[in-house]
N, C-alpha and C positions, 0 to 999 in steps of 0.2 A: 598480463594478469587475467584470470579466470573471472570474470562476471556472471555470477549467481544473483537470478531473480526468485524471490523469493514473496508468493501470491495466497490468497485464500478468500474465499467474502467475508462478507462483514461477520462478526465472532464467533471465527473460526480459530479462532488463538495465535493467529501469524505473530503476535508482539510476544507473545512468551515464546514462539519458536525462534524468534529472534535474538531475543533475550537469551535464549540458551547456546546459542552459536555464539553471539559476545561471551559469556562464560570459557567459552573456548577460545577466545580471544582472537577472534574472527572479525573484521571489520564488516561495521553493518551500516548503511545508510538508510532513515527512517523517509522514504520519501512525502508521505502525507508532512509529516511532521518539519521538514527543512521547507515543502510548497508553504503552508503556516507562513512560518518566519519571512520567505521571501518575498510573500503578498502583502503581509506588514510592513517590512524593510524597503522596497522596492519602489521607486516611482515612478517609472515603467510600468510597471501591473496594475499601482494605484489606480492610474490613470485610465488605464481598459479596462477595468473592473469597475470603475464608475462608469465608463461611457457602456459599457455591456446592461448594468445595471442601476445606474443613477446614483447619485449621491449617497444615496440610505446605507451604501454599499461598505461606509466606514463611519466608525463614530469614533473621535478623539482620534485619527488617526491607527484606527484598530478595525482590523477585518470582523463587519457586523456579520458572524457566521449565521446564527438564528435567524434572520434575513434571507442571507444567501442563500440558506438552505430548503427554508419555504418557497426559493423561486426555483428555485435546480431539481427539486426530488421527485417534481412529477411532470416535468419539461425535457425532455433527451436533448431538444434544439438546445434549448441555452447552455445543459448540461456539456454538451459537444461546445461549444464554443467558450465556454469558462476552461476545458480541458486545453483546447487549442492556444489559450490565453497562457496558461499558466504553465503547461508539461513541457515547452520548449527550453522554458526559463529555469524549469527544475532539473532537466538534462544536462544541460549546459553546468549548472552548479553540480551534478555528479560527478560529469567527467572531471572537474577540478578536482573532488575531493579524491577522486580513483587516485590520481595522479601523486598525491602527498601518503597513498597508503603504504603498508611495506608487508606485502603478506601473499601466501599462495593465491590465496582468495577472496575476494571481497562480496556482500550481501548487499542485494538493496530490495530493500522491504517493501512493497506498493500493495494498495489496492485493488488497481488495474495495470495488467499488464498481456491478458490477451483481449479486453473490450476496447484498448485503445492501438492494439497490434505491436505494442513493442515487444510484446514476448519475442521477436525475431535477432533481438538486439543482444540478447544474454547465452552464453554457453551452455548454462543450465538453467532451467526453473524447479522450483521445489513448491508445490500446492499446499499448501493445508487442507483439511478437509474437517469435518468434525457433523455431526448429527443435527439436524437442525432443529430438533425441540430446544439442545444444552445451548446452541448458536443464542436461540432467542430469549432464555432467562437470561444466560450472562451478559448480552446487550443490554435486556431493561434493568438489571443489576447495573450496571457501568455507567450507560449513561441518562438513567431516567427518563426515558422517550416511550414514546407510544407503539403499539405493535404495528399502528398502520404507518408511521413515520418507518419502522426498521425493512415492511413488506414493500415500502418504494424507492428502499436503498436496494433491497435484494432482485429486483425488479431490471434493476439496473447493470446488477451483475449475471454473469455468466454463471450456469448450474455446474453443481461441481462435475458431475460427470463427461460435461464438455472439457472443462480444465484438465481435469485426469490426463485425457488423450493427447496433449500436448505436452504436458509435463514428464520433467525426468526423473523428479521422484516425487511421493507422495508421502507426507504426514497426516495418518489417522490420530486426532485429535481426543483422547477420549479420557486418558489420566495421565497426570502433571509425569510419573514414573517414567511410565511408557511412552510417551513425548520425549521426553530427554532422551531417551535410548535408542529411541529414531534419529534422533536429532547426532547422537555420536556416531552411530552409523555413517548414516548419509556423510559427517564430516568427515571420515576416514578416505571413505571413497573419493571425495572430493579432493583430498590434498592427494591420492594417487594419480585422480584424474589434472590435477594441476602441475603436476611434474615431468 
């Protein structure tokens, strides 16, 4: 089966590029979104995720993200090592899910995937790209943060024009329209290239 990674920084649109490839009835795997669940669910991560970070690190049983995130967004070291912690545990649960899918081609939706080098692991990658003034409203739109909290998220990422250069196709992010149209594109291509 063809593995399609599927990348962009932070609101660059990757979940509606995602979301339109499910439309097409493409399987997609949300990798932030399954790490979540599995740092919740998991008593293995529990466990190194306090001893990485202390206790504080859960309340009730529930990943204290706001926490988390004050200690990771301006620390690379711990940043790397929450990564190390966690991206093993979230692989491992993809190749499962690969395994139950039934389709030319599967999506798995990250983050990161050339600042942690698995870009080498996938057939394709597909970037998103998108403008960074529209990046930064629709972030403080989303999720109510501050501009210096979203500049030490991007900080962390990779510029898209490094991305570019590795990537096999590029999504210019700019209207919901023309997104989609890229988005059928690149599918066509893809199940050629999967046959």
């Amino acid at each position: 089966m063809t593995i399609v990674g599927l990348t962009g920084g932070i609101g660059s649109g990757k979940t509606t590029v995602a979301n339109f490839f499910e439309d097409l009835r493409v399987p997609v795997y949300f990798a932030d979104i399954e790490a979540k669940k599995l740092m919740n669910r998991s008593k293995v991560l529990q466990r190194k995720i306090k001893a990485l970070f202390g206790e504080e690190a859960y309340v009730n049983n529930e990943l204290n993200r706001p926490y988390l995130a004050s200690k990771i967004f301006n620390n690379e070291n711990l940043l790397q090592k929450m990564n190390a912690i966690v991206h093993p545990k979230v692989g491992k649960h993809f190749d499962r899910w690969v395994k139950n899918q039934n389709a030319p081609y599967v999506i798995k939706e990250a983050a990161v995937i050339f600042e942690n080098d698995s870009y080498k692991n996938y057939d394709f990658i597909i970037t998103v790209v998108a403008d960074k003034k529209a990046r930064m409203k629709r972030i403080l739109k989303r999720d109510l943060t501050t501009q210096q909290k979203i500049k030490a998220i991007m900080k962390n990422q990779w510029v898209d024009s490094k991305k570019v250069r590795l990537s096999d196709f590029v999504i210019n992010n700019k209207s919901f329209e023309n997104t989609r149209e890229q988005v059928d594109s690149i599918h066509r291509k893809l199940l050629n290239l999967s046959n």
